[in-house]
C-alpha positions as CSV (number, residue, x, y, z in Angstrom):
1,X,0.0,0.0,0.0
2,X,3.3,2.3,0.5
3,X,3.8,2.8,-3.0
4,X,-0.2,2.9,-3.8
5,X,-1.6,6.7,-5.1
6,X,-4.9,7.5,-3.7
7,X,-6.7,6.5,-7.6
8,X,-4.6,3.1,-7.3
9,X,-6.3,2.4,-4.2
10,X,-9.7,3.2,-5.3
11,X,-9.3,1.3,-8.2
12,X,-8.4,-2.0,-6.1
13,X,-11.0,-1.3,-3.4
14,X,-14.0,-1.3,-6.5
15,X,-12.7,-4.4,-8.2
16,X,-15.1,-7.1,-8.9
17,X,-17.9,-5.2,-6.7
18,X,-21.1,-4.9,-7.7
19,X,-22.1,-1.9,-6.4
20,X,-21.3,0.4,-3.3
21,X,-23.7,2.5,-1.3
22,X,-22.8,6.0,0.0
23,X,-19.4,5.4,-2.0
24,X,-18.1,9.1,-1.0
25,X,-18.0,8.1,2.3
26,X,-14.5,5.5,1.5
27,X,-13.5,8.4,-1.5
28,X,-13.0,10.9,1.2
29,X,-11.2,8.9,3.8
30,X,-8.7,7.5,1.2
31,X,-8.4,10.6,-0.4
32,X,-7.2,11.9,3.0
33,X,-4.7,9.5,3.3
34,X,-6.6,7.5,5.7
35,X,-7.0,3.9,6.0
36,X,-11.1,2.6,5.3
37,X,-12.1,0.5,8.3
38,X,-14.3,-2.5,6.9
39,X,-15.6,-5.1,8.4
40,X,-17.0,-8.9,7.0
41,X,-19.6,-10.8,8.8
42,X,-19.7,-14.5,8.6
43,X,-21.7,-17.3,11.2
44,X,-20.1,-19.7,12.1
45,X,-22.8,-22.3,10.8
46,X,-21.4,-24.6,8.1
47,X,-18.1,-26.2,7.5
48,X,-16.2,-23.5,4.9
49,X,-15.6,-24.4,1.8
50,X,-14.1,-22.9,-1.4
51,X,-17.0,-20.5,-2.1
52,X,-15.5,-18.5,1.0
53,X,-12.2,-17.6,-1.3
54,X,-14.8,-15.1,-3.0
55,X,-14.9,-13.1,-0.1
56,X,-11.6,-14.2,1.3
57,X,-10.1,-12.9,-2.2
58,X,-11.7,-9.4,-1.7
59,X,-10.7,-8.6,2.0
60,X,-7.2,-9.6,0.8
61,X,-7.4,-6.9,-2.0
62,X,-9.2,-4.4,0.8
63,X,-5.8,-5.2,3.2
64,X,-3.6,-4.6,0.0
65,X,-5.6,-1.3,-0.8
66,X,-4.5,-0.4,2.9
67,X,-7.5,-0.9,4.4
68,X,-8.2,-2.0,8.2
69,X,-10.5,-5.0,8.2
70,X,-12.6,-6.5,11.1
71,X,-13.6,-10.1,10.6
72,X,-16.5,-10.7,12.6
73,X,-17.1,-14.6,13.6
74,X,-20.9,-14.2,14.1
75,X,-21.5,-17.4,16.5
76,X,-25.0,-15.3,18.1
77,X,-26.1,-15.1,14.4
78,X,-25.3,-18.4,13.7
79,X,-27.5,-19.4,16.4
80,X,-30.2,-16.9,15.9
81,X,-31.0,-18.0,12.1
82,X,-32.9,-21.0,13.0
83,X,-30.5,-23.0,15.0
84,X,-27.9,-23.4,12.3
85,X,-25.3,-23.5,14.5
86,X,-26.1,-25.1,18.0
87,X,-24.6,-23.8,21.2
88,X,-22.3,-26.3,22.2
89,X,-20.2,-26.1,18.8
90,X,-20.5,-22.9,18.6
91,X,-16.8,-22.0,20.3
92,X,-14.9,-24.8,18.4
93,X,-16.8,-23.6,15.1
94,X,-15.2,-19.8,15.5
95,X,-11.9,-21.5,16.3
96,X,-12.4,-23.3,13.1
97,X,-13.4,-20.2,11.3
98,X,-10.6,-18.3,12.2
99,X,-7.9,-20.3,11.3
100,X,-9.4,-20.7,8.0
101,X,-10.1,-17.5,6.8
102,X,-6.1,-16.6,8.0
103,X,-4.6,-19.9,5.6
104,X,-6.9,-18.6,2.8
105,X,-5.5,-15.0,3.6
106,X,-1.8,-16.5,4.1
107,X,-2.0,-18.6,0.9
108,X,-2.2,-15.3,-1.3
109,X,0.8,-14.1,0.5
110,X,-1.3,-11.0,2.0
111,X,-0.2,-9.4,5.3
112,X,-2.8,-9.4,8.1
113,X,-1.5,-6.8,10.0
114,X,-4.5,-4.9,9.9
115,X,-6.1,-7.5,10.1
116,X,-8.9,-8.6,13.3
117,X,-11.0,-10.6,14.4
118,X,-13.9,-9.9,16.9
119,X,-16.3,-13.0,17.8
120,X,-20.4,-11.4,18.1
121,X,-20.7,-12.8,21.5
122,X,-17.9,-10.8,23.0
123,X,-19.7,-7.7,23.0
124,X,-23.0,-8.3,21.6
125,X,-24.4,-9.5,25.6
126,X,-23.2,-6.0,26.5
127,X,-26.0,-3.5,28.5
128,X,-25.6,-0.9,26.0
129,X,-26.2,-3.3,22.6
130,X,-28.7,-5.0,24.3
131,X,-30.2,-1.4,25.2
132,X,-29.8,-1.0,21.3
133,X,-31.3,-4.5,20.4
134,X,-34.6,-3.0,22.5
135,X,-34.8,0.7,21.0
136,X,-34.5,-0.7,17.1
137,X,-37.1,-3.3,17.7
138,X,-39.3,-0.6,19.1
139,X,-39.2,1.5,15.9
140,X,-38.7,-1.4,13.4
141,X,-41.9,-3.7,12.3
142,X,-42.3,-6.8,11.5
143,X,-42.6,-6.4,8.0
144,X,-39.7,-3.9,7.4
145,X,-37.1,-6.9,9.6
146,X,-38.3,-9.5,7.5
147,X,-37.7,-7.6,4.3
148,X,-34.5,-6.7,5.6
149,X,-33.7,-10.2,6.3
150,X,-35.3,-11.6,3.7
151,X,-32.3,-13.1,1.6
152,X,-29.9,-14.4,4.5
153,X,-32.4,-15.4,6.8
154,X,-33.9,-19.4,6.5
155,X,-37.3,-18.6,5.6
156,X,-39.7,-21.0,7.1
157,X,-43.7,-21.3,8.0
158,X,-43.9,-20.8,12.0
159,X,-40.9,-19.2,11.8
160,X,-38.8,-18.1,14.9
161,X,-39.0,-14.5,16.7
162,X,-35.1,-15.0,16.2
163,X,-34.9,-14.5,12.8
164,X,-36.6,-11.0,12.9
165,X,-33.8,-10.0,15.7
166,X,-31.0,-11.2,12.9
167,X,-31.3,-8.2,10.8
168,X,-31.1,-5.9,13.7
169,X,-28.2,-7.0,15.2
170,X,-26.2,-6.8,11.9
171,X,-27.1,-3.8,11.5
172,X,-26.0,-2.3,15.2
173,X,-22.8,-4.6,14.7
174,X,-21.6,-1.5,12.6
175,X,-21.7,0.5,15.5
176,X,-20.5,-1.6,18.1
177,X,-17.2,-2.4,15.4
178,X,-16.2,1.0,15.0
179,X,-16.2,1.1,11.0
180,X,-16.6,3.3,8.0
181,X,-17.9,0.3,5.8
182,X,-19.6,-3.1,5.8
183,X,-18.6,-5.6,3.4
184,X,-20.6,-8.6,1.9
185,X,-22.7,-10.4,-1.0
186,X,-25.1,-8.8,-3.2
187,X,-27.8,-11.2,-1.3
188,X,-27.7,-8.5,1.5
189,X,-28.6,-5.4,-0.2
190,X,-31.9,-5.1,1.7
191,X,-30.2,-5.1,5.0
192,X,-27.3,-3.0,3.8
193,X,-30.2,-0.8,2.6
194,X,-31.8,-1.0,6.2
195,X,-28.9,-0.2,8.2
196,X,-28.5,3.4,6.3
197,X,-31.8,3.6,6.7
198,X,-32.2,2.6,10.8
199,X,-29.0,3.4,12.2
200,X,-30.0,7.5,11.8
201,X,-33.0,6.3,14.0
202,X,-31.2,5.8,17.5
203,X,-28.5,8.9,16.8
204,X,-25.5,6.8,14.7
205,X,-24.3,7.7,11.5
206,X,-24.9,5.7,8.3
207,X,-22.1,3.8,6.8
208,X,-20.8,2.6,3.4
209,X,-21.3,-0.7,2.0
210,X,-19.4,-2.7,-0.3
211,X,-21.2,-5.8,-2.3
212,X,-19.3,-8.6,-4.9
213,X,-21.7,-10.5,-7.1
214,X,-23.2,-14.2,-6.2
215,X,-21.2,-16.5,-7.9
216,X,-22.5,-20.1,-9.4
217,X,-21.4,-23.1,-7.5
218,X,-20.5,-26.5,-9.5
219,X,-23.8,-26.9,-10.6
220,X,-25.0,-23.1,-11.8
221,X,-26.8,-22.5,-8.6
222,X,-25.1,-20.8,-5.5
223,X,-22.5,-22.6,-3.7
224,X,-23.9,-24.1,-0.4
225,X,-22.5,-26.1,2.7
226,X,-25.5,-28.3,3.0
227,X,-25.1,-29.5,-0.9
228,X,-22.0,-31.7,-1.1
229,X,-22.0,-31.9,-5.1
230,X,-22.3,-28.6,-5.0
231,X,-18.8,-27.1,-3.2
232,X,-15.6,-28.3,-2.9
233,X,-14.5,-28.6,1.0
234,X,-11.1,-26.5,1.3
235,X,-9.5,-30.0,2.7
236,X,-10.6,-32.0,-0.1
237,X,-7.6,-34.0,-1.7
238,X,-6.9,-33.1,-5.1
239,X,-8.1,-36.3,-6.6
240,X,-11.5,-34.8,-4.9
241,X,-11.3,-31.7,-6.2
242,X,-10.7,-33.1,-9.7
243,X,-13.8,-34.9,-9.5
244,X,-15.7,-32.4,-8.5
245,X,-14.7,-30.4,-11.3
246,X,-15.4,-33.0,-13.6
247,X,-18.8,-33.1,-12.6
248,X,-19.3,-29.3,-12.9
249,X,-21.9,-27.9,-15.6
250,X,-20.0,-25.5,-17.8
251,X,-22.1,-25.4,-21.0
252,X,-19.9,-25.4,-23.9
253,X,-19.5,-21.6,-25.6
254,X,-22.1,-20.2,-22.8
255,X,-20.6,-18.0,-20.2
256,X,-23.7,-16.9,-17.9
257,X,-24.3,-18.8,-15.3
258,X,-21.0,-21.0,-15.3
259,X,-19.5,-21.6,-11.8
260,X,-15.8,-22.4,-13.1
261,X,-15.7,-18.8,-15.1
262,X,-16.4,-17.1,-12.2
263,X,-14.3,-18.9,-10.0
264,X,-11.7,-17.6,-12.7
265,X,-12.7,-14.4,-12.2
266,X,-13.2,-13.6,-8.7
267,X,-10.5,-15.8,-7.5
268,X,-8.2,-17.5,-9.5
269,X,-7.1,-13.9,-11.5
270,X,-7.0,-11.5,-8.6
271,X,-5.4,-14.2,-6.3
272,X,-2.6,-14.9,-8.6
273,X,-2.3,-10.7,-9.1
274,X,-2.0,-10.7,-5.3
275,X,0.8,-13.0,-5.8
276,X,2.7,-11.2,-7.8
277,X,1.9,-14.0,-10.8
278,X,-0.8,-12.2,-12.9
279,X,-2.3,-14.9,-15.7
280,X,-4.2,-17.8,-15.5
281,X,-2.3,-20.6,-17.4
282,X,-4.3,-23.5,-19.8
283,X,-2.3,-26.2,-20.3
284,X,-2.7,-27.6,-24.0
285,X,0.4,-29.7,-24.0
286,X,-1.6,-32.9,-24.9
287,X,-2.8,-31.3,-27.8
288,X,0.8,-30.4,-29.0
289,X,0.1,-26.6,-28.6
290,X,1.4,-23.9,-26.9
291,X,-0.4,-22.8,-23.4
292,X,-2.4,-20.0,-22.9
293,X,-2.5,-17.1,-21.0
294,X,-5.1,-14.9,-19.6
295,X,-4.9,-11.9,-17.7
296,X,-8.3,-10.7,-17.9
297,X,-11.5,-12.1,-18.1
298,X,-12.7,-10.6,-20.8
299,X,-10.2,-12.8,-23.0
300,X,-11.2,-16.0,-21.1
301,X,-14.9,-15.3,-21.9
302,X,-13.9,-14.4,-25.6
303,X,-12.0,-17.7,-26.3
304,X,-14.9,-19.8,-24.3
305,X,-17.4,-18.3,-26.7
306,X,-15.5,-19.3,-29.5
307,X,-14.4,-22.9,-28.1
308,X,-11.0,-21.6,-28.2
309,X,-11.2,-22.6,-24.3
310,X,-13.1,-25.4,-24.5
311,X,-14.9,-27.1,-21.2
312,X,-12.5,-29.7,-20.8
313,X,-9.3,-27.7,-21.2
314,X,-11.0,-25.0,-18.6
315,X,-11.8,-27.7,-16.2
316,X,-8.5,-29.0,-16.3
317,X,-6.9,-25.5,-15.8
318,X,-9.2,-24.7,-12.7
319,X,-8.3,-27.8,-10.9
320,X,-5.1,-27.1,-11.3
321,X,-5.0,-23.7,-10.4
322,X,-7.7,-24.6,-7.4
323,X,-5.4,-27.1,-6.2
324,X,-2.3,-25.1,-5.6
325,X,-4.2,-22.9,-4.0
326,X,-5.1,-25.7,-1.3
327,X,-2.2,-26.8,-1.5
328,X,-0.6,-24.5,1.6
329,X,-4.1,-24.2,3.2
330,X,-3.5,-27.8,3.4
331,X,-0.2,-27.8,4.1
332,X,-1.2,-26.1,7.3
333,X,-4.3,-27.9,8.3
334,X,-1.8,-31.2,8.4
335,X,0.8,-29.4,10.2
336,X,-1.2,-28.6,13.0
337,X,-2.8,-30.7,15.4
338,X,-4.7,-27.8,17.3
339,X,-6.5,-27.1,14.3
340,X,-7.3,-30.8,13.5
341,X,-8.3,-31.2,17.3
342,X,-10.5,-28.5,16.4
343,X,-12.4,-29.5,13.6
344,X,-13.5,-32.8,15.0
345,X,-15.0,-30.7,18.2
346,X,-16.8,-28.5,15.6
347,X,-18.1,-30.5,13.1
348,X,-18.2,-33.9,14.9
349,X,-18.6,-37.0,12.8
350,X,-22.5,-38.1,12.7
351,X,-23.1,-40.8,15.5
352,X,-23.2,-44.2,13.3
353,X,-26.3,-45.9,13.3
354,X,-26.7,-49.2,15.2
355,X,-27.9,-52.2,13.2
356,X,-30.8,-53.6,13.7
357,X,-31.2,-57.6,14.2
358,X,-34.0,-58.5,12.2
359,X,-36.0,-61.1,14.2
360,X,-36.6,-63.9,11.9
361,X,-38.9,-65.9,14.3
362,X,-38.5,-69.2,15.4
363,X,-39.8,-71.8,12.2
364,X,-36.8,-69.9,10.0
365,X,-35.1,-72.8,7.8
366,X,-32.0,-73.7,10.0
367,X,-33.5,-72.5,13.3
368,X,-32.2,-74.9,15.9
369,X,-34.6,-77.0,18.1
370,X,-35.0,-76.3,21.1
């Protein structure tokens, strides 16, 4: 960030967002000098897997562009939206989370030194949020929490009073971080829109917020940690991951809506420009031809339209490149036995099912006489 002029910075803050609310607020700071404070909310709910380098990717660009980022492990959330994560994993499942998001950070060679991380329940049983918690649901209704909710909140008939409370908490945890900006997916513009909205309500300021696009899993749809053909688990072997791949739809000639080109660009491009490596290589040795190169996406898209990149070769390319990226995240998991201790605590295998002796009765063939 030394060497970084204030449009450089800019520049590397917008990439691969979709859009920014009250943008002049992160302008004026970096214009200044200054150093954005940001913060990322995650619940600690489902095992992580590699859609998480979408966002992991970004607050590595956010650190580069010098900005001060807050990682908040949201183990109250977790809880609150519908008892994703239950109480007694909840501690081993921010442990789990932590030392994650840092490998993914660490294997893209990206300081953390502004980097922090701040687990919800550490402040958000305090007198005063509590206090807050009260006021917001006193001026909020129903209908506007649910709105506000409406895309990151399960959904159910019957549903729990906890899920209305989600929405208000994220929006306070702005004010209780101490940032200029909230960061996140494109699938929480209505509560990003809420918070400018009720945080004026109860005397504090409105903030910025920063949204990257909802990127296809495996199969088109969005990646998810409750469908296993849909993600790839960031400890998967690379035999794994290459099956997984395999698997994947990518429509030959048709970029919309395929996962592995926007894995390619979210991740794979900007990680390997955070490297210092820009390019994402396609190995066509097989065919007797020279590799390719790309160092935008525009020219990936361009040769997938005209099968210059077909599926398979693009498959084969982001397996590769997906793999070397696990490869130290890996590397790390293996080396430490605190962090494998750890993930057995939080996501303990499922209890194995005892066998049932059928009862055959007593006039089976072979039953003995009595």
């Amino acid at each position: 960030m030394a060497n970084m002029e204030a449009p450089e910075r800019l520049a590397l803050i917008r990439e691969n967002l979709i859009e920014i609310l009250n943008p002049e607020i992160i302008e004026k700071i970096v214009a200044e000098g200054g150093h954005p404070k940001i913060y990322w909310g995650t619940a600690t709910t489902g095992r992580p897997h590699c859609g998480y380098f979408v966002p992991a990717i970004k607050i590595a660009q956010l650190l580069a562009a010098g900005c001060d980022m807050t990682i908040l492990l949201a183990d109250i959330h977790g809880f609150l939206d519908n008892l994703k994560a239950p109480l007694e994993l909840v501690a081993h499942r921010v442990s789990f989370y932590r030392l994650v998001i840092l490998a993914i950070l660490q294997a893209v060679g990206v300081p953390t030194e502004k980097l922090r991380f701040v687990q919800g329940s550490s402040y958000q049983k305090s007198p005063e949020y509590v206090m807050d918690v009260y006021k917001l649901s006193s001026l909020i209704s129903e209908h506007d929490a649910k709105r506000a909710g409406a895309e990151i909140v399960k959904q159910t008939d019957n549903a729990p009073l906890s899920g209305l409370l989600y929405p208000i908490l994220q929006v306070l945890d702005e004010q209780y971080l101490d940032v200029d900006a909230q960061f996140g997916g494109l699938d929480q513009r209505k509560l990003f829109v809420a918070a400018k909205e009720w945080l004026p309500k109860i005397g504090y300021r409105e903030r910025a917020h920063l949204m990257n696009p909802l990127v296809p899993g495996l199969k088109g749809s969005k990646m998810s940690s409750s469908d296993e053909d849909s993600k790839i688990d960031l400890l998967d072997s690379p035999e794994a991951v290459a099956k997984k791949i395999r698997k994947a739809v990518a429509a030959p000639k048709v970029v919309e809506g395929n996962g592995l080109l926007a894995f390619v660009e979210y991740v794979l491009l900007p990680a390997s420009a955070l490297r210092g490596n820009q390019g994402f290589h396609v190995d066509r040795e097989r065919d007797g031809l020279e590799p390719l190169v790309y160092t935008t996406i525009a020219q990936v898209h361009e040769d997938y339209k005209n099968d210059v990149l077909s599926p398979q070769l693009l498959k084969g390319a982001v397996t590769k490149a997906l793999n070397d990226l696990l490869a130290p995240i890996q590397a790390a998991y293996q080396a430490s036995s605190e962090w494998q201790e750890i993930a057995l605590k939080a996501y303990p295998p499922p209890p194995k099912k005892e066998k049932k002796v059928k009862n055959k009765g007593t006039r089976h063939p072979g039953a003995k006489e009595e």
